[in-house]
C-alpha positions as CSV (number, residue, x, y, z in Angstrom):
1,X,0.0,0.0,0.0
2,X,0.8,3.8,-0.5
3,X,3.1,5.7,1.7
4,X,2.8,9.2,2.5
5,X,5.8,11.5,1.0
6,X,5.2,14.5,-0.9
7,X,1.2,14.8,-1.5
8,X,1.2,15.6,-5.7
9,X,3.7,11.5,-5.4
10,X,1.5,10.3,-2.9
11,X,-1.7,11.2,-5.0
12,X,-0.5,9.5,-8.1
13,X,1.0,6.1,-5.9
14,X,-2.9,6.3,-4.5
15,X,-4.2,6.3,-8.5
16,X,-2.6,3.9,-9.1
17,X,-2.7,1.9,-6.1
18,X,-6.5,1.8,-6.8
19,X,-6.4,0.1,-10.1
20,X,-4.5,-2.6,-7.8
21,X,-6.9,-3.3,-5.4
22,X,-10.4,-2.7,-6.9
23,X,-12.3,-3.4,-4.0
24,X,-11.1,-0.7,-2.1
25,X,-11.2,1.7,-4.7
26,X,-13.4,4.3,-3.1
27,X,-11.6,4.9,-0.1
28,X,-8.1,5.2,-1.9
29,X,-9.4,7.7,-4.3
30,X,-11.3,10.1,-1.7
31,X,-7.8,9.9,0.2
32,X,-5.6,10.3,-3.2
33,X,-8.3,13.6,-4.1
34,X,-7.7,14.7,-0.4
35,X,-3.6,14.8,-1.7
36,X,-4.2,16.3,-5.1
37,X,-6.0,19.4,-3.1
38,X,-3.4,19.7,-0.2
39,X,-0.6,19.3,-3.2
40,X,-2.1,22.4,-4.8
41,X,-3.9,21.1,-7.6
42,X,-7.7,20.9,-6.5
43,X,-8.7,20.8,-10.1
44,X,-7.6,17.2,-9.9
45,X,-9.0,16.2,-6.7
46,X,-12.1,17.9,-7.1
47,X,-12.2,15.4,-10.5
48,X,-11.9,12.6,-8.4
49,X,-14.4,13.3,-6.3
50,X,-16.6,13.9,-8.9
51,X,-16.2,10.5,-10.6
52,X,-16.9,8.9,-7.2
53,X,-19.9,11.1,-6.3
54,X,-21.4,9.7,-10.3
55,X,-20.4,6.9,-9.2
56,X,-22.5,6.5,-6.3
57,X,-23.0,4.2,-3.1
58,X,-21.1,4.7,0.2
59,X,-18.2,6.3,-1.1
60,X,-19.9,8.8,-3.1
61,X,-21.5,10.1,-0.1
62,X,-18.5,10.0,1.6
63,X,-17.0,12.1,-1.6
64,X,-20.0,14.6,-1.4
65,X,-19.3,15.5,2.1
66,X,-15.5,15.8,0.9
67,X,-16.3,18.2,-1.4
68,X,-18.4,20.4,0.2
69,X,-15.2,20.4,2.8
70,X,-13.1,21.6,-0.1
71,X,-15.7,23.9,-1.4
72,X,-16.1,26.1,1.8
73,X,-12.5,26.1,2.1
74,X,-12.5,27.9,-1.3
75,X,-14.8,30.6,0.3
76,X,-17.5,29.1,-2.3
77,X,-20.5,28.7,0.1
78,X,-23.8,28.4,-1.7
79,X,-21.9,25.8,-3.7
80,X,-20.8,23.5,-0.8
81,X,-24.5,23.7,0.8
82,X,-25.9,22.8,-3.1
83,X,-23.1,19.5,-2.7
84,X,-24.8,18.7,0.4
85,X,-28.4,19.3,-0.9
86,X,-27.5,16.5,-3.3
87,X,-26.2,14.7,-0.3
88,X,-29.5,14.7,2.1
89,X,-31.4,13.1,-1.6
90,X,-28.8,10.6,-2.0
91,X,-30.3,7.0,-1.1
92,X,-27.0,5.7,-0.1
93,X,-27.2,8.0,3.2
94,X,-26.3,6.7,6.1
95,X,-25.9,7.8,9.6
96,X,-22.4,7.9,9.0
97,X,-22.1,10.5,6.3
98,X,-24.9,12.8,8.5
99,X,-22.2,12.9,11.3
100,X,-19.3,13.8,9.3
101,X,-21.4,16.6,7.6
102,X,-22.6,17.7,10.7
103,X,-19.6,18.0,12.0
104,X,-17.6,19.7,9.1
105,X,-20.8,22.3,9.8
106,X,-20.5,22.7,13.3
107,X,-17.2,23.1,13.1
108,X,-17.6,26.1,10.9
109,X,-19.9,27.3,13.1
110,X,-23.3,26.6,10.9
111,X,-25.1,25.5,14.1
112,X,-28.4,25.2,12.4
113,X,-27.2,23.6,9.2
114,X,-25.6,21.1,11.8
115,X,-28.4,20.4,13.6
116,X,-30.3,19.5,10.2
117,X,-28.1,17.4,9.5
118,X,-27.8,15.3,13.2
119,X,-31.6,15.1,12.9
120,X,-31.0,13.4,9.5
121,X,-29.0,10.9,11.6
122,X,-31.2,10.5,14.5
123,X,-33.9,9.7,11.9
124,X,-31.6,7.1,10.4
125,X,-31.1,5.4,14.3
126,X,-32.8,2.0,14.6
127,X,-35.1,1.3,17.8
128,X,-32.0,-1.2,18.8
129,X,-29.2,1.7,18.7
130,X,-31.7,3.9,20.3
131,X,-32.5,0.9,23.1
132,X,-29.3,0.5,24.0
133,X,-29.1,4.1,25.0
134,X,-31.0,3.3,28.1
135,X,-28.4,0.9,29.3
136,X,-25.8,1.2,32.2
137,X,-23.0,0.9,29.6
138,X,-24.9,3.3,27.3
139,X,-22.9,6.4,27.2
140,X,-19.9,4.0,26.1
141,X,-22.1,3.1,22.9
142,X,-20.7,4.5,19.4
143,X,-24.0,5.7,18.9
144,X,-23.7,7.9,21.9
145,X,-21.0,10.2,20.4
146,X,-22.7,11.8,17.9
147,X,-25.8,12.2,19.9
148,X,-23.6,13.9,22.4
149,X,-22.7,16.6,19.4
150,X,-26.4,16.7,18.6
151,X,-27.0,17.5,22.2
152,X,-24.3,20.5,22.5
153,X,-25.3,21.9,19.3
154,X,-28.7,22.6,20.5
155,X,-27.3,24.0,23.7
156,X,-25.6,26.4,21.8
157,X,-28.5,27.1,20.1
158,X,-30.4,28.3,22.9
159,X,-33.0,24.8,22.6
160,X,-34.7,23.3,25.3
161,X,-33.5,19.8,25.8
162,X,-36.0,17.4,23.6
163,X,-36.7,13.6,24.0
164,X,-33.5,12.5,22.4
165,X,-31.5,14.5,24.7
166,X,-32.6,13.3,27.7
167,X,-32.3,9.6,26.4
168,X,-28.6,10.4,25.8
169,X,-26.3,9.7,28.5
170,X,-24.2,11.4,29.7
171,X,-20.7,9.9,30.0
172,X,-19.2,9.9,33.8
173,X,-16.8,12.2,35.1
174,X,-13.7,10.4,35.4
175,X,-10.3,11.6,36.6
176,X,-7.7,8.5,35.8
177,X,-5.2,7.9,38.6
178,X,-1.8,7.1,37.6
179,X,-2.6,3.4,39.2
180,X,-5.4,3.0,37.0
181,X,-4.7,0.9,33.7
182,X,-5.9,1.8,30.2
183,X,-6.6,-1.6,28.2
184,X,-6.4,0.9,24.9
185,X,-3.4,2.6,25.6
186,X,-0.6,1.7,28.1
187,X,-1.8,4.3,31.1
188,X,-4.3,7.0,31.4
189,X,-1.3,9.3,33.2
190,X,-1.8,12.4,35.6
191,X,1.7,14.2,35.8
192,X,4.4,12.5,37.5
193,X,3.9,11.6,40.9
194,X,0.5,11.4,40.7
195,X,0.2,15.1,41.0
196,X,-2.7,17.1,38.6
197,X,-2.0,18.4,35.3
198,X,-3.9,19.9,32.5
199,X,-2.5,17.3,30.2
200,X,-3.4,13.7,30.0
201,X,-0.9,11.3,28.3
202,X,-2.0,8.0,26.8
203,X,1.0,5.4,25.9
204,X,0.2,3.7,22.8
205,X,1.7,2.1,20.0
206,X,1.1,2.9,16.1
207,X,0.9,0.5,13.8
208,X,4.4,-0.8,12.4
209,X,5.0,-0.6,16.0
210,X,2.5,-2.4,17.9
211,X,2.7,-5.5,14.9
212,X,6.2,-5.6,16.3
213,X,5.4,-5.1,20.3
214,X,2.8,-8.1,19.8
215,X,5.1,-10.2,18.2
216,X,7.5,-9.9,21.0
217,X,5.0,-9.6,24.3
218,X,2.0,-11.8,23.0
219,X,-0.2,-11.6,26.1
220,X,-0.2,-7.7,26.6
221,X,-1.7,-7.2,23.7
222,X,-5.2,-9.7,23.1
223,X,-6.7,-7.2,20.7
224,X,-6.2,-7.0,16.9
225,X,-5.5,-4.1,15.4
226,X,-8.8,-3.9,13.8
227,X,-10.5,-4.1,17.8
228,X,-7.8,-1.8,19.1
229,X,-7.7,0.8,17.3
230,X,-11.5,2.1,17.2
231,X,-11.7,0.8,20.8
232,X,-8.9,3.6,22.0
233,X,-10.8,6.4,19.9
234,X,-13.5,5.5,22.1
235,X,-12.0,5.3,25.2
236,X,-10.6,8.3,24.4
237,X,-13.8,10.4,23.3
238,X,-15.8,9.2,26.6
239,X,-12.7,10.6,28.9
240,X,-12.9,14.2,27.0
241,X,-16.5,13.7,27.5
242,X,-16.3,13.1,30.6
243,X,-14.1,16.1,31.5
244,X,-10.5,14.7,31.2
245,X,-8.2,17.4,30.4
246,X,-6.1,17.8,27.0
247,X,-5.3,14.6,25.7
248,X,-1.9,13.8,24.3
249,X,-0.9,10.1,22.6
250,X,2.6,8.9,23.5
251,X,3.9,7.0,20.3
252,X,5.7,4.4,22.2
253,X,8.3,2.3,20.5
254,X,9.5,-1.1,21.1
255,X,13.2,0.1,21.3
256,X,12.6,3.1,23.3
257,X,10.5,1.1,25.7
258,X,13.0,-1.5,26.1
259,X,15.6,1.0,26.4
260,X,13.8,2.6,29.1
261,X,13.8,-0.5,30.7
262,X,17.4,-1.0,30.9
263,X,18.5,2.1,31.9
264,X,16.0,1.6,34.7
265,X,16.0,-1.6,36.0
266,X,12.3,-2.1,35.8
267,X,10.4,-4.7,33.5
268,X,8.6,-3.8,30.2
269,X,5.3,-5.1,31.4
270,X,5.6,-3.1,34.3
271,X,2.4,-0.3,34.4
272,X,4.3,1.8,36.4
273,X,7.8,1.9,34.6
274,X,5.7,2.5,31.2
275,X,3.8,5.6,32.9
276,X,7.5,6.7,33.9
277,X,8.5,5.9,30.5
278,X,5.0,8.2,28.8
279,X,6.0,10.6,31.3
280,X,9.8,11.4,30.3
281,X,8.6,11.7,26.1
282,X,9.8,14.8,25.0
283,X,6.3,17.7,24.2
284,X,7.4,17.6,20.7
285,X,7.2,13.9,20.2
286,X,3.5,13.7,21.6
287,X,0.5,13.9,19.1
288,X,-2.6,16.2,20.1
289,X,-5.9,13.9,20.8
290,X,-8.0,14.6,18.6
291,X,-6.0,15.7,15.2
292,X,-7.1,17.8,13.2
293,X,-9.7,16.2,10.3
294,X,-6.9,16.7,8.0
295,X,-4.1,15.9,9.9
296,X,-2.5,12.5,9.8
297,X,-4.2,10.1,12.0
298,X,-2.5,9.8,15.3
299,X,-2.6,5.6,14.6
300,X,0.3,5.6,12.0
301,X,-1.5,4.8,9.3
302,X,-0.4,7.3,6.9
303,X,-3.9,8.5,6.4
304,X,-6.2,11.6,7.1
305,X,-7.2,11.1,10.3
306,X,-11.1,11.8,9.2
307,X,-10.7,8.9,7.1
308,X,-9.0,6.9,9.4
309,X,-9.5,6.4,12.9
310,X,-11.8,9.9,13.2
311,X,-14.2,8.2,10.3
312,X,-17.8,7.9,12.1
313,X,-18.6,4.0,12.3
């Protein structure tokens, strides 16, 4: 698969990566488009997206909402909210593709375009995703995070709470102690020595890395990637939810750890010589929690984090 270097070579590796793998087409175009416009050339991109949008299904929508991204970024407004018009008639919409357009709108501050939009999702919700809602684990639910948008947007807009907010939970206030574990990172850390801090480090691995870390410590890491990953987004989402402070993701190494380990005596499996070891990464090594939609993902991957590990499942 395709690398990331310079965005106009990593655009035409994605092309052509695409022919390769067919059944995955969709998803490398809308992230090879996504380099033709941060190379420069959004003629190109805007082409691809385009073809996938004629194209239709999923990825089309997906490609709709990608536009209309790239659109308001190009100050053209009435032309982005005429992308999504075609969007909300498109019968491959799913709940999915109303979240990310909701929140490309909320985040431009289009509160009540937003909220169209989140009501096009709760709309979409079946009586089962709604049902589970209402259980003890419920504010851990996928379906919970968007709701939770929904729910702030209409604070902001000055709305009474209606009957889906008050069937969203809320998630609980936690404040991790530095004995706590994190199954989806190493720790959830305070600063060292247990004392408070405004920023909350999570030791993970990224990819390359952690296919090596499992190799060599089998039974720390139970998960595969395809469990792990969206399973720390989570954890990660309910503990800014639930009033964590700034999150930060430590990208451990297998070498560094070990290292670590030497020069201190301790073992690798050790929770407390890996929250020293999250602990003593340098600020500019960390990776903000969550990127921004454009940004790399924070997992490795190479990819936008909006279409990686920030993509609404």
């Amino acid at each position: 698969m395709a690398v990331a270097g310079t965005d106009t070579g990593y655009a035409r590796e994605l092309e052509a990566e695409a022919l390769d793998y067919p059944e995955e087409r969709g998803q490398i175009l809308l992230e090879a488009a996504a380099a033709w416009i941060r190379a420069g050339e959004p003629q190109r991109g805007t082409q691809l997206l385009q073809e996938l949008i004629d194209t239709g299904g999923e990825d089309g929508c997906y490609a709709r909402v990608e536009l209309a991204e790239a659109l308001l970024n190009d100050g053209q407004v009435a032309a982005a909210h005429d992308c999504l018009a075609g969007l909300a008639r498109d019968p491959a919409l799913h709940d999915g593709h109303c979240e990310m357009a909701a929140a490309l709108l909320a985040e431009r501050g289009d509160l009540a375009e937003a909220l169209r939009w989140y009501d096009r999702l709760v709309a979409r919700l079946r009586p089962e995703q709604i049902e589970v809602l209402r259980r003890r684990d419920g504010w851990a639910q996928l379906t919970a995070i968007p709701l939770r948008g929904r729910r702030e947007v209409r604070r902001k807009l000055g709305l009474p709470a209606d009957a889906m907010d008050e069937i969203v939970p809320v998630a609980p206030l936690e404040q991790p102690q530095l004995e706590q574990p994190d199954p989806h990172g190493f720790r959830a850390l305070r600063g060292a020595g247990g004392r408070s801090c405004r920023e909350l480090r999570v030791l993970t691995f990224q990819r390359a890395e952690r296919a090596e870390a499992r190799r060599r410590w089998p039974g720390e890491f139970p998960e595969s990637d395809a469990e792990y990953y969206p399973a720390a987004e989570r954890r990660w989402a309910e503990l800014a939810d639930g009033g964590a402070p700034t999150i930060r993701v430590v990208p451990a190494t297998v070498a560094g750890l070990v290292a670590f380990a030497e020069r201190s005596g301790g073992a690798v499996t050790d929770p407390e010589l890996r929250s020293r070891y999250a602990n003593a990464v340098p600020e500019q090594q960390l990776i903000a929690w969550p990127p921004p939609r454009n940004a790399q993902c924070w997992c490795g991957s190479g990819g936008k984090y909006k279409r990686c590990c920030g993509r609404p499942r």
